[in-house]
C-alpha positions as CSV (number, residue, x, y, z in Angstrom):
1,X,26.3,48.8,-16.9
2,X,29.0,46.6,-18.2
3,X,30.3,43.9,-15.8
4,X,33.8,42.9,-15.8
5,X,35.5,40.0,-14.8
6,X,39.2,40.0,-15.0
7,X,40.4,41.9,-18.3
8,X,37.1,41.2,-20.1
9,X,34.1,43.3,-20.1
10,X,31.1,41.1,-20.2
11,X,28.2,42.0,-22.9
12,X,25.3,39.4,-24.1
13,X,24.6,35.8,-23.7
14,X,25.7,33.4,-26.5
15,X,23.9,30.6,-25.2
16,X,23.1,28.8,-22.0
17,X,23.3,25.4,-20.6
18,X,22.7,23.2,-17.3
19,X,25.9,24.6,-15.7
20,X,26.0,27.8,-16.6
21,X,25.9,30.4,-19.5
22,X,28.6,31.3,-22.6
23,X,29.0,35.2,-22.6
24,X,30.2,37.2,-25.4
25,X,33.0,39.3,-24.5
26,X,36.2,42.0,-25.1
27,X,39.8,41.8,-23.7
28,X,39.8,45.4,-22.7
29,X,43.6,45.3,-23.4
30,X,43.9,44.1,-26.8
31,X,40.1,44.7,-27.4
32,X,39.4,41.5,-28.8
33,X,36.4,39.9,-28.9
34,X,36.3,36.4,-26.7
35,X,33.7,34.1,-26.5
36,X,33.8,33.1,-22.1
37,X,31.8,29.8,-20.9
38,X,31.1,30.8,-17.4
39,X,30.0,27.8,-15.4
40,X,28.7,27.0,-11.5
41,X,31.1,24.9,-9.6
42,X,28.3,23.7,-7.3
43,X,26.5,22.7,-10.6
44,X,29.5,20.7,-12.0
45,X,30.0,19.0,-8.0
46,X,26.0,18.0,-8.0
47,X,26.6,16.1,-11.6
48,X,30.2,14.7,-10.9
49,X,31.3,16.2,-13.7
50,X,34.4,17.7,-12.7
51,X,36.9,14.9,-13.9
52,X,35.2,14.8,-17.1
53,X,34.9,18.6,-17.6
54,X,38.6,19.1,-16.5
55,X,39.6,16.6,-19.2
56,X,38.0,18.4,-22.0
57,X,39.6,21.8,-21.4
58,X,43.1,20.1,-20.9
59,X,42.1,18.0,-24.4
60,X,41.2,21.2,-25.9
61,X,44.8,23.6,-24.6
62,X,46.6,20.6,-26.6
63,X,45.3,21.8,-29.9
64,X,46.4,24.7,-31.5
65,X,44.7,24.6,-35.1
66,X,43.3,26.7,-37.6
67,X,40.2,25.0,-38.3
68,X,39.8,24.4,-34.1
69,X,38.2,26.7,-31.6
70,X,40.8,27.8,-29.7
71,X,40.9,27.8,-25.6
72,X,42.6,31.2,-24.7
73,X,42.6,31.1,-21.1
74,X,41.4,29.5,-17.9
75,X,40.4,30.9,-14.2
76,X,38.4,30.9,-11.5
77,X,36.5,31.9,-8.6
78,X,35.4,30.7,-5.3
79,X,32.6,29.4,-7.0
80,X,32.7,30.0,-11.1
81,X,34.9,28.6,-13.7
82,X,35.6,30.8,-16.3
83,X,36.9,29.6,-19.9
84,X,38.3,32.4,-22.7
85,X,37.4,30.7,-26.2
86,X,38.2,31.8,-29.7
87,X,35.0,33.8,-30.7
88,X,33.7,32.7,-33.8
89,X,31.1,34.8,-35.1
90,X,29.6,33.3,-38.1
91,X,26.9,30.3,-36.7
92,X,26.9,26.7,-37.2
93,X,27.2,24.4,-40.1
94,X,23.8,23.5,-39.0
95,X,22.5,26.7,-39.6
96,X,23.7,26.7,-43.2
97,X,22.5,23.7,-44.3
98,X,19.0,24.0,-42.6
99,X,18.6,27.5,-44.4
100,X,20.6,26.8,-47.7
101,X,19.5,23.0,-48.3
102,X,21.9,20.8,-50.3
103,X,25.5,22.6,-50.8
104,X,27.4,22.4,-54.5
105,X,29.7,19.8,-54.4
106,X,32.7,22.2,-54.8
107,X,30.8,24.4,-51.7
108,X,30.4,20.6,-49.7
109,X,34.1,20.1,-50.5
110,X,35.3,23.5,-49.3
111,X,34.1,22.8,-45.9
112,X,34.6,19.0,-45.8
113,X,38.4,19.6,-46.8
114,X,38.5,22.0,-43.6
115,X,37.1,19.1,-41.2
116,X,39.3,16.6,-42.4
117,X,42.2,19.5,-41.9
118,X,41.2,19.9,-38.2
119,X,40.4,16.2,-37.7
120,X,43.5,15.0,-38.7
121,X,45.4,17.9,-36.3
122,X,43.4,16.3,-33.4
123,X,43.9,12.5,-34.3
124,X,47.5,13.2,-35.0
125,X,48.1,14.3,-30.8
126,X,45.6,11.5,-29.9
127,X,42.3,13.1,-29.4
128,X,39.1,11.3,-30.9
129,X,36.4,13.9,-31.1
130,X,33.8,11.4,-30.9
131,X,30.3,13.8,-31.4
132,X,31.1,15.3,-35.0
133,X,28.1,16.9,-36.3
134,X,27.5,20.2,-38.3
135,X,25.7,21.4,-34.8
136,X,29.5,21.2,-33.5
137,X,30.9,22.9,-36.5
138,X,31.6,26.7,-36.0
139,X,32.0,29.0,-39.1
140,X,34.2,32.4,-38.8
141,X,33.0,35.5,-40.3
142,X,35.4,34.6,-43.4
143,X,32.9,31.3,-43.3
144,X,36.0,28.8,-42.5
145,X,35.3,25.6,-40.2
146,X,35.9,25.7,-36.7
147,X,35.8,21.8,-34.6
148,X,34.2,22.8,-31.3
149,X,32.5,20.9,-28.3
150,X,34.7,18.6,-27.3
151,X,32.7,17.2,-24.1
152,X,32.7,13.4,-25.1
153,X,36.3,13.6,-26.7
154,X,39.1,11.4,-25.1
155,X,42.7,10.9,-25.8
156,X,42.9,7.3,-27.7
157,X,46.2,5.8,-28.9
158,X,45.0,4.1,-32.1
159,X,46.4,4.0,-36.2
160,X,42.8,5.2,-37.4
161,X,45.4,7.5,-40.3
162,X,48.6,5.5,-39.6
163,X,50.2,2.8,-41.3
164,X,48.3,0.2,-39.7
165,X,51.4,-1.4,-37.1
166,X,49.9,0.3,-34.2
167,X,47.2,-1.3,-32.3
168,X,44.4,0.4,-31.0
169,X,43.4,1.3,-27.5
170,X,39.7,0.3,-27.6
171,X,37.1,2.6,-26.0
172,X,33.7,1.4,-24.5
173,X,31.9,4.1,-23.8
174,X,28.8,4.4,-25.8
175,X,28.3,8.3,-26.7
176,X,27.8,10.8,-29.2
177,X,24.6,11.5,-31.2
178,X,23.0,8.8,-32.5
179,X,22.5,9.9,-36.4
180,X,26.2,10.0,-36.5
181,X,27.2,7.4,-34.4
182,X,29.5,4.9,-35.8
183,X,27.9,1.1,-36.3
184,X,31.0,0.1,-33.8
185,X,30.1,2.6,-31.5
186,X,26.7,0.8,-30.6
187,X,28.2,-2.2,-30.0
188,X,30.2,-4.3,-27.0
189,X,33.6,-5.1,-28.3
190,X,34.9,-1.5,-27.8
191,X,36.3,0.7,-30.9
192,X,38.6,3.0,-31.9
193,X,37.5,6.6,-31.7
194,X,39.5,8.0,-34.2
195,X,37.7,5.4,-37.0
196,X,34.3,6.4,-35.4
197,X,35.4,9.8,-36.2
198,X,35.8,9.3,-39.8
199,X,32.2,8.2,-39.7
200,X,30.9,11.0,-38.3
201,X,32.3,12.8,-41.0
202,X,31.2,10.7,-43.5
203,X,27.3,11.1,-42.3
204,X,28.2,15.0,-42.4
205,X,29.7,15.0,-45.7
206,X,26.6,12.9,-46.9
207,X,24.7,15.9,-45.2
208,X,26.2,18.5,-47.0
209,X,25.8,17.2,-50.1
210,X,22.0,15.8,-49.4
211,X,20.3,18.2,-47.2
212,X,19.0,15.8,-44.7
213,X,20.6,12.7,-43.0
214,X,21.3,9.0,-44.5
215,X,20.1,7.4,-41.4
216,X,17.2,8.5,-39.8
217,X,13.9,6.7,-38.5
218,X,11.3,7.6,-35.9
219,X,12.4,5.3,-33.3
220,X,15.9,4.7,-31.8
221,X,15.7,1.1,-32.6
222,X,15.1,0.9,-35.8
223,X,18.0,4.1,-36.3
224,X,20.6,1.9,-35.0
225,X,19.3,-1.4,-37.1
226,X,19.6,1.0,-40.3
227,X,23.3,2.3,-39.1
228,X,24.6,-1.3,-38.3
229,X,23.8,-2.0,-42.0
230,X,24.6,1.4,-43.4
231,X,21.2,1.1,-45.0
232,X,20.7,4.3,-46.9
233,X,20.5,5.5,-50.6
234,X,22.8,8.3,-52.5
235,X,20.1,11.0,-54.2
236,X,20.1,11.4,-57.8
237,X,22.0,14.9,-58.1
238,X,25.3,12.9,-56.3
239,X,27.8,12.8,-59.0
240,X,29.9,9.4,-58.8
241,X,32.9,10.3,-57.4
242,X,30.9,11.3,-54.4
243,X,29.1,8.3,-54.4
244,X,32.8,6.5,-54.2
245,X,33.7,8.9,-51.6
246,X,30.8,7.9,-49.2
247,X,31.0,4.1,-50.1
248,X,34.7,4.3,-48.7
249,X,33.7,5.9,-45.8
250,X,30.4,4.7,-44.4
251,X,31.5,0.9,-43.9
252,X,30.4,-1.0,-41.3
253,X,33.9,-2.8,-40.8
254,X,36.0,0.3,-39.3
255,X,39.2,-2.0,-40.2
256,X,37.7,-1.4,-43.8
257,X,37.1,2.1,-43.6
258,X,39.2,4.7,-45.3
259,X,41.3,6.8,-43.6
260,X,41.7,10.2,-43.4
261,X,44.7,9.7,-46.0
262,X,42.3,7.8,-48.2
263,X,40.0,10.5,-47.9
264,X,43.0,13.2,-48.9
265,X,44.2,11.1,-51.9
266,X,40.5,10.2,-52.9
267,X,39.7,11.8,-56.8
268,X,36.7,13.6,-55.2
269,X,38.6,15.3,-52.4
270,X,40.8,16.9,-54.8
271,X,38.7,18.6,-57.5
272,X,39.3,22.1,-57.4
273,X,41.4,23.9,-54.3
274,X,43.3,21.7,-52.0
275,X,42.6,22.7,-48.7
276,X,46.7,23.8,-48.4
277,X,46.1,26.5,-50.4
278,X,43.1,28.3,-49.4
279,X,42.7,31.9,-49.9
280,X,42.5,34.0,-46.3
281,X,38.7,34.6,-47.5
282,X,36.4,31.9,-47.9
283,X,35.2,32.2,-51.2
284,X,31.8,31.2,-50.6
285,X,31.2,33.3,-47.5
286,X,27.6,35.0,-47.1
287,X,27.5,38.5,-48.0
288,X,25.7,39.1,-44.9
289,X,27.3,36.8,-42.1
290,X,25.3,36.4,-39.1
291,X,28.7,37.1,-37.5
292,X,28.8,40.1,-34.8
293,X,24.7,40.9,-34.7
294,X,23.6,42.7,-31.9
295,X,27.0,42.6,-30.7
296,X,28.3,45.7,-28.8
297,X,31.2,47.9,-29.9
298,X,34.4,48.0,-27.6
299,X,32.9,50.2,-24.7
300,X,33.7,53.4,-22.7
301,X,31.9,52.2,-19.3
302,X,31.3,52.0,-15.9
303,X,32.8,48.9,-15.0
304,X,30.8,46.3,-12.3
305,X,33.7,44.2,-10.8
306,X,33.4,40.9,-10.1
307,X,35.8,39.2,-8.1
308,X,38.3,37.6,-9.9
309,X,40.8,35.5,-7.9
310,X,42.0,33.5,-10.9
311,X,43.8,30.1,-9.9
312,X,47.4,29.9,-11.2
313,X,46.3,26.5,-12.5
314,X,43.8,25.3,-14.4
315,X,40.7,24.8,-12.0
316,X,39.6,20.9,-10.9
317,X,36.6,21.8,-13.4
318,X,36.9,23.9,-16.2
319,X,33.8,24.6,-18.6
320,X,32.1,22.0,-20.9
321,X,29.1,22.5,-22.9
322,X,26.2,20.5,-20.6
323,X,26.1,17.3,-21.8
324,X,25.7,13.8,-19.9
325,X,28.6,12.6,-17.8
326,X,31.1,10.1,-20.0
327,X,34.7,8.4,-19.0
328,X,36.0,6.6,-21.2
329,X,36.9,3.5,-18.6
330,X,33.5,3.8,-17.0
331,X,30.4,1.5,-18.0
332,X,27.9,4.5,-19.4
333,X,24.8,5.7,-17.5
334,X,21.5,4.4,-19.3
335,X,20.6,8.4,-20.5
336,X,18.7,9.5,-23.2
337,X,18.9,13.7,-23.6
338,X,16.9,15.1,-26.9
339,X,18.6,18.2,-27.9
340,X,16.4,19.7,-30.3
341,X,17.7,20.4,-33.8
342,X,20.5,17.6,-33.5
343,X,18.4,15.2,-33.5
344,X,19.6,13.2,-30.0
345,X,22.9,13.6,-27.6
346,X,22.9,9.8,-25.9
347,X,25.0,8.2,-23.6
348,X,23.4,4.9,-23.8
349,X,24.5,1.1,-23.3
């Protein structure tokens, strides 16, 4: 029996998490397919999280972008939260890289062009991601990039890609995942997200190209000793204009970092297709996407209500993938969460 909640008809679970569960779903009036985090209020009120939760969902409405999960709606109950997101069907970066290995430079560049795309759209209206990883990196069925999870993301006003004459709002929250945290990041003098950002990408370019991580050590300490140095080596099969690439990105001084228009003017970024003219299919994508498996077709059913009284408004706590709490003002909590194949999620001081 299909359960319905509003105009979606409720099918499989996506995925699950400390406040609730992700649900795939249909829009029984346009009969598209929607992706719906559905997530206890008493949950979110036990953790504090609903400042934090409400600011990523009204981060995430601000950004209308290709190469960004999308938020299509908001609502709630008496005592659910319910948010309508862009399904994107074909796994995580992560997933393609742990099965695939190393990517071709020209297949690297296809999906690093895509990030920067989407990065750029979200630093331009002030939103530093701040947990960049391929785990966070949706593909479509066409195989295309999707930024998602933005639970530790924050507006910042900051010239990370300007021209330099604006000064930086410094954050001070310590947060993120530590393989692709920014050297800044670990510090106490604050730092601008949207440099810390670039970063992050530059550890998931590195990935791309390597198949495994430039900074990675059995214990946290000696991690962050490597990533304050940016002590790590560039495999054989990197062709030098990669090599440049990376040595302009992963620098320890962020004031010395390139940004992202570095990055778009840089002789490695443009080999080949520039990410303005990409064909509607990814020319790379799988010939057997894992994109829509197991997932039901549009049904004819016998619909189990729920009740619905959506808020006009978005709700004091919309959905955010479970993660430890983070404000951007506030000292951090001394936490340590391992979340499996990323490695760590840390909010740490």
């Amino acid at each position: 029996m299909v359960k319905t909640v509003g105009k979606y008809d409720l099918y499989g679970t996506l995925g699950e998490g400390a406040f609730g569960k992700v649900k795939y779903a249909v829009n029984t009036e346009t009969n598209e397919p929607v992706a719906i985090k559905i997530l206890d209020k008493d949950k979110i009120q036990t953790r504090n999280m609903g400042a934090q939760i409400k600011k990523e969902i009204s981060i995430m409405k601000m950004i209308d972008h290709r190469f960004v999960v999308k938020v299509k709606d908001v609502f709630a109950t008496s005592a659910k939260i319910f948010i309508v997101l862009e399904f994107v069907g074909g796994g995580e970066l992560f997933d393609k890289i742990a099965n695939e290995g190393k990517l071709p430079e020209d297949k690297a560049r296809f999906y690093f062009s895509q990030i920067v795309e989407g990065l750029e759209h979200c630093h331009s209206n002030g939103i530093c991601h701040r947990d960049l990883k391929p785990e966070n990196l949706l593909l479509d069925t066409d195989g295309n990039v999707k930024i998602s999870d933005f639970g530790f993301s924050t507006l910042n006003v900051g010239d990370a890609d300007g021209d330099g004459n604006a000064r930086a709002e410094l954050l001070h929250t310590t947060c993120g995942t530590p393989n692709y945290v920014a050297p800044e990041v670990l510090g106490k003098d604050g730092y601008d997200g949207k440099r810390a950002d670039i970063w992050s990408m530059g550890v998931i370019l590195y990935v791309l190209l390597a198949g495994y991580l430039p900074f990675d050590e059995n214990t946290m300490a000696a991690l962050f000793v490597k990533i304050k140095k940016a002590e790590f080596e560039y495999p054989d099969w990197f062709s030098d204009d990669a090599k440049d690439m990376l040595s302009k990105i992963l620098v320890t001084d962020p004031k010395a970092r390139a940004r992202l228009t570095d990055i778009k003017a840089h002789r490695w970024f443009n080999q080949g297709q520039p990410v303005g003219a990409l064909a509607p299919t990814n020319p790379h994508k799988d010939p057997s996407p894992k994109a829509n498996q197991n997932l039901p077709p549009p049904p004819s059913k016998t619909a189990e209500s729920e009740d619905t009284r959506a808020v006009a408004t978005p709700p004091e706590a919309p959905v955010s993938t479970p993660r430890p709490a983070e404000v951007a003002d506030k000292a951090p909590e001394k936490t340590v969460e391992v979340a499996g194949k990323g490695g760590c999620q840390c909010v740490i001081m």
